[in-house]
DSSP file (Angstrom, degrees, kcal/mol; ACC not computed):
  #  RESIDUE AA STRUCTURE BP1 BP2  ACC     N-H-->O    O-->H-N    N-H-->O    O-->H-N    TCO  KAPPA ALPHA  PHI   PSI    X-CA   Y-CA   Z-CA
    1    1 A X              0   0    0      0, 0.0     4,-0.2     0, 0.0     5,-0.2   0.000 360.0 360.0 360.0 -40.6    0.0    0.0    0.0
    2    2 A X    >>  +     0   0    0      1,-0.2     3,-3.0     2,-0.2     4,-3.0   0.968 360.0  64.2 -75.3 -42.2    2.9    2.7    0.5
    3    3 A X  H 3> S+     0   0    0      1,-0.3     4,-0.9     2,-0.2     5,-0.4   0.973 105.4  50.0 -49.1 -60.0    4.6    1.7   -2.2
    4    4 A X  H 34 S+     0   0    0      1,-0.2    -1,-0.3     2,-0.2    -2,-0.2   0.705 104.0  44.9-107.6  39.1    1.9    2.7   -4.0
    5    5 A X  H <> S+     0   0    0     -3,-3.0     4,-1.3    -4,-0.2    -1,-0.2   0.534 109.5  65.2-114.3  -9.3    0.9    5.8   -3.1
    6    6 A X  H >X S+     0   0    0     -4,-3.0     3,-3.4     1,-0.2     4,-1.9   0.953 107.2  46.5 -40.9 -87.0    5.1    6.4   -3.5
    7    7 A X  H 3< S+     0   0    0     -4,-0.9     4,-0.4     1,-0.3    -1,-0.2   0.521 112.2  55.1 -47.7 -13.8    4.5    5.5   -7.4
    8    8 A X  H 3> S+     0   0    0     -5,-0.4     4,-1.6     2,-0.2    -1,-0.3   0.726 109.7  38.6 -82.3 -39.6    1.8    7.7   -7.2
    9    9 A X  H <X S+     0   0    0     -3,-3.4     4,-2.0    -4,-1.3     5,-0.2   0.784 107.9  58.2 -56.9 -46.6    3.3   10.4   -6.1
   10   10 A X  H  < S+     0   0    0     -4,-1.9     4,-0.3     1,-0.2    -2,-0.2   0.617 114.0  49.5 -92.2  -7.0    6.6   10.0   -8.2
   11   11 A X  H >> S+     0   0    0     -4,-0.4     4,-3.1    -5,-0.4     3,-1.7   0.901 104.3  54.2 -70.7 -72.9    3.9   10.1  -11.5
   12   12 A X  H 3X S+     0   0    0     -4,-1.6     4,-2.0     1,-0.3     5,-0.2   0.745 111.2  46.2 -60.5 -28.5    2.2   12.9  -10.6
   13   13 A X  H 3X S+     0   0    0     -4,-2.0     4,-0.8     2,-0.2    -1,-0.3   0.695 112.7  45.1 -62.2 -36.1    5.4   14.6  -10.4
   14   14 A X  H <> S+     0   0    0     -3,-1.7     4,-1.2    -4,-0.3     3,-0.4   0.925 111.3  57.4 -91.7 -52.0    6.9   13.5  -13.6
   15   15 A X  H  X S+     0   0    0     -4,-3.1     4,-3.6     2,-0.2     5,-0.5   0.942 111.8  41.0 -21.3 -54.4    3.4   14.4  -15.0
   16   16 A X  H  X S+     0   0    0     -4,-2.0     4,-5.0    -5,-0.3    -1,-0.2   0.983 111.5  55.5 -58.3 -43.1    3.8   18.1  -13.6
   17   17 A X  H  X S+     0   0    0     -4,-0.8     4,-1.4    -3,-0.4    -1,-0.3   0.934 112.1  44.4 -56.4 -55.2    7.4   18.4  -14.6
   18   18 A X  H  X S+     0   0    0     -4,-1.2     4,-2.2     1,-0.2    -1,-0.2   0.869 110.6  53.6 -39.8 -46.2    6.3   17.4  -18.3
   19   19 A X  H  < S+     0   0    0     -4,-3.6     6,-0.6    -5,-0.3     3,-0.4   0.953 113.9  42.7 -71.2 -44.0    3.4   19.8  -18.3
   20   20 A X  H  < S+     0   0    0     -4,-5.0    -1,-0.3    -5,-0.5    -2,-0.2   0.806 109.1  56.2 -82.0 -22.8    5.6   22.5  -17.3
   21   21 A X  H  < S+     0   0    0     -4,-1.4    -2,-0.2     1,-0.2    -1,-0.2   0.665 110.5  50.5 -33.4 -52.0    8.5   21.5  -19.8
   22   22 A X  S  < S-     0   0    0     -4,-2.2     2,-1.7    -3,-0.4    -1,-0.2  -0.168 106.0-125.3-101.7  52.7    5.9   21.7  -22.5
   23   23 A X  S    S+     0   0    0      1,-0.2    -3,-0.1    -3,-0.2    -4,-0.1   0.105  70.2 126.9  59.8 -27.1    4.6   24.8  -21.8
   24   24 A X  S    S+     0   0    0     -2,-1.7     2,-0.5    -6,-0.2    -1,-0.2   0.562  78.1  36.5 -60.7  -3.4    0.6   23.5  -21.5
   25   25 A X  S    S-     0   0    0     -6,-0.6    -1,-0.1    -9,-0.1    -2,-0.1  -0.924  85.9-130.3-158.3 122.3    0.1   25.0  -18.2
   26   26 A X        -     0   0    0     -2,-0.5     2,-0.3     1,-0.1    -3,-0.0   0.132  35.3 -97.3 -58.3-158.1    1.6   28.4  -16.8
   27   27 A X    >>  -     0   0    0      0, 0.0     4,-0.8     0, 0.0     3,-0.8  -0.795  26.1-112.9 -74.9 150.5    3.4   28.6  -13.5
   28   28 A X  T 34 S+     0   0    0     -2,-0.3     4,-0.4     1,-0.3    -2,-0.1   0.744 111.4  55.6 -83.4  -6.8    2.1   29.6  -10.5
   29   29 A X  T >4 S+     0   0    0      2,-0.2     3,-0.8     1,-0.1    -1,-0.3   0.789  96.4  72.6 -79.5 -33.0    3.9   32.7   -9.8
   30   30 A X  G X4 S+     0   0    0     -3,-0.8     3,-1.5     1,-0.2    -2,-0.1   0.931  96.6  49.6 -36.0 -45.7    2.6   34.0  -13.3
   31   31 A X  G 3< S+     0   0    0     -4,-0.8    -1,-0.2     1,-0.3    -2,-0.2   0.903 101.8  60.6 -66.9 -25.7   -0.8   34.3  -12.0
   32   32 A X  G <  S+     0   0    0     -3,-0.8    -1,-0.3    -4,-0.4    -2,-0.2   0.367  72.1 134.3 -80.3   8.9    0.3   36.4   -8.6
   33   33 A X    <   -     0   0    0     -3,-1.5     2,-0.2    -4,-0.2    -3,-0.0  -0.491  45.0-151.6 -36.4 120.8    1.7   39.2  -10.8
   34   34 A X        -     0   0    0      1,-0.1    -2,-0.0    -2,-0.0    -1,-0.0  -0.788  13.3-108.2 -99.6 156.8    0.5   42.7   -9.4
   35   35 A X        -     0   0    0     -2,-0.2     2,-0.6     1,-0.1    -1,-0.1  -0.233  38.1-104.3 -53.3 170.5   -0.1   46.1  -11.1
   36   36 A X        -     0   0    0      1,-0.1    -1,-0.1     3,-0.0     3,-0.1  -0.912  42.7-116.3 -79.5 129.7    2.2   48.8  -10.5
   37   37 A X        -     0   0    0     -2,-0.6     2,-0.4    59,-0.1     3,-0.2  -0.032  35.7-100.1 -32.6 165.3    0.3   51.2   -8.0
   38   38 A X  S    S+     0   0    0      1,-0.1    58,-1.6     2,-0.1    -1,-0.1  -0.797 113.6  45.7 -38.7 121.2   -0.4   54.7   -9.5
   39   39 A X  S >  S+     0   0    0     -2,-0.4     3,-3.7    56,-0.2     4,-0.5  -0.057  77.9 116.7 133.6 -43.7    2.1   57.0   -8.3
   40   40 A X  T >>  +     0   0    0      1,-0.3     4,-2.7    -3,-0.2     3,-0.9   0.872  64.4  65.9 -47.6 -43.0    5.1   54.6   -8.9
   41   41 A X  H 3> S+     0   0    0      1,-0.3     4,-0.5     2,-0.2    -1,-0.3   0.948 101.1  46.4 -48.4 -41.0    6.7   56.6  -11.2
   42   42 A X  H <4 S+     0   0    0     -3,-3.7    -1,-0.3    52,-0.2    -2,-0.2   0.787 116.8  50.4 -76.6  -6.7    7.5   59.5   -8.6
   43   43 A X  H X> S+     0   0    0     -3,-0.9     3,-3.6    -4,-0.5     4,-1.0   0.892  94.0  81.5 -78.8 -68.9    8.8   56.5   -6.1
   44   44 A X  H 3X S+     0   0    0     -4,-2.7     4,-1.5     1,-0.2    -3,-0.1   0.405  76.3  51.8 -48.8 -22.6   10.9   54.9   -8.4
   45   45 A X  H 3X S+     0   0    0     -4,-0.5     4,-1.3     1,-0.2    -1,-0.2   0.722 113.2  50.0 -90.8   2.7   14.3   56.4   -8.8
   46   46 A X  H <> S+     0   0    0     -3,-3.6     4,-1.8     2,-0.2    -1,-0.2   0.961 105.2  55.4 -91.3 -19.4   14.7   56.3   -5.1
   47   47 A X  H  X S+     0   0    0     -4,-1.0     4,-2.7     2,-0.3    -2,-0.2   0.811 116.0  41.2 -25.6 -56.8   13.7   52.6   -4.9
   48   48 A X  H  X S+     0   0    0     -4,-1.5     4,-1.0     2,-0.2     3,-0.5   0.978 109.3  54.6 -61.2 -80.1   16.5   52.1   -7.5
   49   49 A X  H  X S+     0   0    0     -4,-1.3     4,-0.5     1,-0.3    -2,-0.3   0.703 112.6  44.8 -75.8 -75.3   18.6   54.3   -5.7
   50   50 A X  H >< S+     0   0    0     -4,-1.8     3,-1.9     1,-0.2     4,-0.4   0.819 112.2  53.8 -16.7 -80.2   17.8   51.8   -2.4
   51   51 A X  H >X S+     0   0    0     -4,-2.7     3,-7.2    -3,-0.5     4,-2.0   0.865 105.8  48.3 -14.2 -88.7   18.4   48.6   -4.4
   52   52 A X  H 3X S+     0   0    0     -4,-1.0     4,-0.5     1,-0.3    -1,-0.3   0.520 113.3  48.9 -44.7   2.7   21.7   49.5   -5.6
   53   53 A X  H <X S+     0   0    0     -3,-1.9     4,-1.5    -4,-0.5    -1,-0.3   0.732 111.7  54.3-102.3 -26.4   22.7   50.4   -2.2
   54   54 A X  H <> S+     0   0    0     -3,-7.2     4,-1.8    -4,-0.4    -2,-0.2   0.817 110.1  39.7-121.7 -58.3   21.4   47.3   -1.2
   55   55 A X  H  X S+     0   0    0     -4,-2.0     4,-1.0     1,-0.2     5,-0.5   0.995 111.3  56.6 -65.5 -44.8   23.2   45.2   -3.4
   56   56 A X  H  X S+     0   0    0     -4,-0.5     4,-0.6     1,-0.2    -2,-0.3   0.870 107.3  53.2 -33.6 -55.1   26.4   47.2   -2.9
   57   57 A X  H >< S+     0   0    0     -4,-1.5     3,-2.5     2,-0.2    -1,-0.2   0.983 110.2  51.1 -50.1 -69.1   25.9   46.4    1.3
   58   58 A X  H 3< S+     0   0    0     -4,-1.8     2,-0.3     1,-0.3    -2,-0.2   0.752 104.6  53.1 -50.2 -91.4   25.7   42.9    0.4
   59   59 A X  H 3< S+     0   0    0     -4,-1.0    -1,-0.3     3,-0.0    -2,-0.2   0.352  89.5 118.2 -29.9  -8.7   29.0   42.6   -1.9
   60   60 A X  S << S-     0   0    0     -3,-2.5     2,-0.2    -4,-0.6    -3,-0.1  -0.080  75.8-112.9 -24.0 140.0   30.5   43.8    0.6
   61   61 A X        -     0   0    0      1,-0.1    -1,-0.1     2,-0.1    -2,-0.0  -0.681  13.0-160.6-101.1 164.0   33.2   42.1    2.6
   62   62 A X    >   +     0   0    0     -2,-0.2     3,-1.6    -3,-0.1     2,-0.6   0.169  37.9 145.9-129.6  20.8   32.3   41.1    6.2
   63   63 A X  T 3  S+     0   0    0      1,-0.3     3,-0.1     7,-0.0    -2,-0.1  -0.449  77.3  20.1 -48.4  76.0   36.4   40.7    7.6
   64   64 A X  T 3  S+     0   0    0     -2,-0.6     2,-0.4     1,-0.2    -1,-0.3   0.412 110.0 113.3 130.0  -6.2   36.6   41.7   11.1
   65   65 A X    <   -     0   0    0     -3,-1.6    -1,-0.2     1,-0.1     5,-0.1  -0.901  61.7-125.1-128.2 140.2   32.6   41.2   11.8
   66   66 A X     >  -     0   0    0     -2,-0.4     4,-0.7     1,-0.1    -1,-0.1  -0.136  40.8-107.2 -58.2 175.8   30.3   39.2   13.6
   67   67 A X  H  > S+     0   0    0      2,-0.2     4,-1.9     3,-0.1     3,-0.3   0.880 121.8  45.0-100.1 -65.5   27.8   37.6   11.6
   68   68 A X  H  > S+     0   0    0      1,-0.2     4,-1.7     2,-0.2    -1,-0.1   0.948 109.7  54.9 -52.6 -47.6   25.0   40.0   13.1
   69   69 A X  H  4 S+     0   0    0      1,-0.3     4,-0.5     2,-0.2    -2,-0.2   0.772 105.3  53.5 -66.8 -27.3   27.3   43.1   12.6
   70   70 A X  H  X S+     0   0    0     -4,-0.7     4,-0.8    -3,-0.3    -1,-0.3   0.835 111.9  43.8 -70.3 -44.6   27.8   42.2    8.7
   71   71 A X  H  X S+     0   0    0     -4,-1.9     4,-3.7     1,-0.2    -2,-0.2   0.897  92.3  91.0 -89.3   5.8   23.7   42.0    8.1
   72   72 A X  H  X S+     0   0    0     -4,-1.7     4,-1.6     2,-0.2     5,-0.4   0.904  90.0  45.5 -15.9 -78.3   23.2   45.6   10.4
   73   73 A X  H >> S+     0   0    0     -4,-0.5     4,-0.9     1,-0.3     3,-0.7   0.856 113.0  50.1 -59.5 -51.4   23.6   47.7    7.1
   74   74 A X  H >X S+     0   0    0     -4,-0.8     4,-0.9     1,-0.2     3,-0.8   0.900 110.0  51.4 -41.1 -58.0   21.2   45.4    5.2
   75   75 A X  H 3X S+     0   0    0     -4,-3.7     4,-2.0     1,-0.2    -1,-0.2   0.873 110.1  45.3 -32.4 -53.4   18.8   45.6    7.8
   76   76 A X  H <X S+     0   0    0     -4,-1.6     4,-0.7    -3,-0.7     5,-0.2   0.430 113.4  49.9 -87.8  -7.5   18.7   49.2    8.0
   77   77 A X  H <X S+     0   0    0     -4,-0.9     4,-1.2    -3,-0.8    -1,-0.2   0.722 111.7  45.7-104.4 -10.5   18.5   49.7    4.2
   78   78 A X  H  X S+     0   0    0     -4,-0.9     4,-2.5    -5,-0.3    -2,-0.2   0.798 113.9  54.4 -92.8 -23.5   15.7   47.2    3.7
   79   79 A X  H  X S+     0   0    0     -4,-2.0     4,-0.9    -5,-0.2    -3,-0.2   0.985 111.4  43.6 -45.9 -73.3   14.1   49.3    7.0
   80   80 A X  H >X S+     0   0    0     -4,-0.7     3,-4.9     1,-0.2     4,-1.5   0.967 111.6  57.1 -32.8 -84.7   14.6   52.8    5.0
   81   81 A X  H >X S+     0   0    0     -4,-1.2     4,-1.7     1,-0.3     3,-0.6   0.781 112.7  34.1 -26.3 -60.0   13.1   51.1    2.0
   82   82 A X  H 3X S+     0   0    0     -4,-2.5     4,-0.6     1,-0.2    -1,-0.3   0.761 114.1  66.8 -74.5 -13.6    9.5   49.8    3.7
   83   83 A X  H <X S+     0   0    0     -3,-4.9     4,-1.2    -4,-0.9    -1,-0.2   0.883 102.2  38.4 -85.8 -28.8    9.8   53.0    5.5
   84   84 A X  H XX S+     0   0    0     -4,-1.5     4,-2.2    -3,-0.6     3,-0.7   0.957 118.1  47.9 -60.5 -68.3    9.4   55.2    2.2
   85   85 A X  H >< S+     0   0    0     -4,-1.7     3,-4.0     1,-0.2     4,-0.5   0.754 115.8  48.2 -38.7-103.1    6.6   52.9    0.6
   86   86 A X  H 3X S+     0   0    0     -4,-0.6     4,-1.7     1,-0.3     5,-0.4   0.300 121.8  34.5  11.6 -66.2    5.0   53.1    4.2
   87   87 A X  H <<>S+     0   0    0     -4,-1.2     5,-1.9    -3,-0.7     6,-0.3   0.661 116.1  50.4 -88.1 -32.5    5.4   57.2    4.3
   88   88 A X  I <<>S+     0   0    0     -3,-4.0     5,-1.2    -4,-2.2     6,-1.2   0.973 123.2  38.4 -95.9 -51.5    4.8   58.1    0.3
   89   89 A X  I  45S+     0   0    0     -4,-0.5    -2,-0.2     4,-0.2     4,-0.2   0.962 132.3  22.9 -42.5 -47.7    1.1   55.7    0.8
   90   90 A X  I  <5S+     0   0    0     -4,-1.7    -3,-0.2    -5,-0.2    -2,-0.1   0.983 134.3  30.1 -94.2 -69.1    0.0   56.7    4.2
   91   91 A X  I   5S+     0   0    0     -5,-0.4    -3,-0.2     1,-0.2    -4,-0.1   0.931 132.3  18.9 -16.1-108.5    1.7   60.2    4.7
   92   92 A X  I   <S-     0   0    0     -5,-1.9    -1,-0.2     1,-0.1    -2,-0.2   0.594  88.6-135.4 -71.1 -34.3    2.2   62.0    1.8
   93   93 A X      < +     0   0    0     -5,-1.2    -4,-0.2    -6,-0.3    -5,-0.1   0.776  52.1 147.3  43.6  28.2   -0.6   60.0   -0.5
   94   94 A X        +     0   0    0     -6,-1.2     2,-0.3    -7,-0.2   -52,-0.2   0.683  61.3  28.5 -62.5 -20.3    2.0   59.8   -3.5
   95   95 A X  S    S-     0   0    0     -7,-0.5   -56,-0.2   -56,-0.1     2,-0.1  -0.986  73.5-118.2-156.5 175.6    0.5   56.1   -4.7
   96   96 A X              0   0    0    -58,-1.6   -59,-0.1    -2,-0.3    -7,-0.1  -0.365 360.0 360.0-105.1 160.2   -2.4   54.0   -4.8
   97   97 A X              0   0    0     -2,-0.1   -60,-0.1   -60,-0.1    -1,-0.0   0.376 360.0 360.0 -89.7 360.0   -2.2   50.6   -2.9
């Protein structure tokens, strides 16, 4: 009896894998796509601006730092970041949810 609901399993999974191989059936993240908000345009080039700071933090070297003391700056840039969205919706009313 376990043995076959194993094989049953290990089908339905090479089934999916096919289906998704040949295209017939989208992915599931396609469908969660969202609009961009209204507004976004005055947001974006500090958002960019964030990012790249963001990535920069990351590529960073961590020689001389505790594990926590390396993701500080990451923390505090992904903080800033929700803190703007947060401030240009609720605050300021610069974009639409």
């Amino acid at each position: 009896r376990l043995s076959e609901k194993f094989t049953n399993r290990v089908l339905n999974h090479r089934y999916r894998q096919r289906v998704l191989k040949n295209k017939i059936m989208p992915p599931a993240w396609a469908k969660k796509k969202k609009k961009i908000p209204k507004g976004y345009e005055c947001i974006e080039p500090t958002l960019e601006a964030l990012e790249n700071e963001l990535r920069d933090r990351v590529k960073d070297t961590n020689e001389g730092k505790r594990n926590t003391e390396s993701l500080w700056p990451i923390h505090q840039i992904n903080w800033q970041k929700s803190r703007y969205i947060y401030d240009m919706y609720y605050t300021h009313k610069r974009i639409s949810r």
